[in-house]
C-alpha positions as CSV (number, residue, x, y, z in Angstrom):
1,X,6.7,-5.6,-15.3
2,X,5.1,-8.7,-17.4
3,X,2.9,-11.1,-15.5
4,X,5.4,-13.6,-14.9
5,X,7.5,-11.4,-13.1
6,X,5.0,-10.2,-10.7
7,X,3.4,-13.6,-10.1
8,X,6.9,-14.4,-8.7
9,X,7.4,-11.4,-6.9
10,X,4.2,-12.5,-5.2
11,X,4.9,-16.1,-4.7
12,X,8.4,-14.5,-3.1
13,X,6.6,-12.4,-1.0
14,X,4.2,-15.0,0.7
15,X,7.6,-17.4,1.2
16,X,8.6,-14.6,3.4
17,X,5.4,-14.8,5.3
18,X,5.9,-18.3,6.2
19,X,8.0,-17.9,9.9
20,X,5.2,-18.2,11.5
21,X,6.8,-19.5,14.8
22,X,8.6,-16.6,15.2
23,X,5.6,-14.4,15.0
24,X,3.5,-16.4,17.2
25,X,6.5,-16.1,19.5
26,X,6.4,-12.2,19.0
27,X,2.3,-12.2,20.1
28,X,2.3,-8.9,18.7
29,X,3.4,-8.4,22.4
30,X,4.9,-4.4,22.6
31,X,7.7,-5.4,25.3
32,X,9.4,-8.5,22.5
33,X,9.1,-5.9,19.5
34,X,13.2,-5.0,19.6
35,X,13.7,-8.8,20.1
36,X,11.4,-10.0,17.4
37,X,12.6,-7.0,15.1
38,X,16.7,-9.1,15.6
39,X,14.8,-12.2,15.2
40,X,13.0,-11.6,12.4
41,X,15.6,-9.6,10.3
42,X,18.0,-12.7,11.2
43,X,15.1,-14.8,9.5
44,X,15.2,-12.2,6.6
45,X,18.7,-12.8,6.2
46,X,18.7,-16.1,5.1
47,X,16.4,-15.1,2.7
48,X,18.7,-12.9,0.8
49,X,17.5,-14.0,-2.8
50,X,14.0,-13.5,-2.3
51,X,15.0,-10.0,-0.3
52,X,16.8,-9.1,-3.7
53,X,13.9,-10.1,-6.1
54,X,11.4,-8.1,-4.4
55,X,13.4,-5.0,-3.8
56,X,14.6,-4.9,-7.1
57,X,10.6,-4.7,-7.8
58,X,10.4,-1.8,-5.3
59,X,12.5,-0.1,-7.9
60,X,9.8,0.2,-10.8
61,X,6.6,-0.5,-9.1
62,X,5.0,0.4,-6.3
63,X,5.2,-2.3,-3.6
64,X,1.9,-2.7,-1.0
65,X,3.4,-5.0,2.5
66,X,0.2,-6.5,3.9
67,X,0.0,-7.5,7.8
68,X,-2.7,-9.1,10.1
69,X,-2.0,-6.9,13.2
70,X,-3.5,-4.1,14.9
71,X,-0.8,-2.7,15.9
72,X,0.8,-0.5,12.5
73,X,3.7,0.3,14.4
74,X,4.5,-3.3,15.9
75,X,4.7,-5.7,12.9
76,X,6.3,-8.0,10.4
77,X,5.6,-5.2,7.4
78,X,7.4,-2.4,9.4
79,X,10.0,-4.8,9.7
80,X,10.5,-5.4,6.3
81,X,9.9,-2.2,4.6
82,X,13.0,-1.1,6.8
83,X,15.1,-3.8,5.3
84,X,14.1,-3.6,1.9
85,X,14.6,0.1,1.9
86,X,18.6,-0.2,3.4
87,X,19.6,-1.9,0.2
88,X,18.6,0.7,-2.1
């Protein structure tokens, strides 16, 4: 992958970081993780282009989801991992 690919792999990754009302909804709260996990893949969904670009990187490269929680079960990464791996 050259360098301009990746830097816009990377800018399409931090666009998908930017629903932040929707996490601070989600509190990292246990009991709103199967609400925010419909929520958030909805969010994802209009996204679509961006979801393509970086799973179509997932396909040569190795991919690394950063997230700000605690909780490595409960989180925005988890969430997305599972939807960029349902398209392969």
């Amino acid at each position: 992958m050259n360098q301009t690919s990746l830097q816009s792999a990377t800018d399409s990754a931090v666009t998908l970081q930017r629903g932040s009302t929707l996490r601070r909804w989600f509190d990292h709260d246990p009991e709103r993780w199967e609400e925010f996990n419909i929520r958030y893949k909805d969010e994802l969904a209009h996204q679509q282009d961006v979801i393509d670009e970086l799973r179509e990187l997932t396909e040569d490269e190795t991919v690394t989801l950063l997230y700000g929680a605690k909780d490595v079960d409960h989180n925005n990464a988890v969430i997305l991992k599972e939807v960029l791996e349902a398209g392969r």
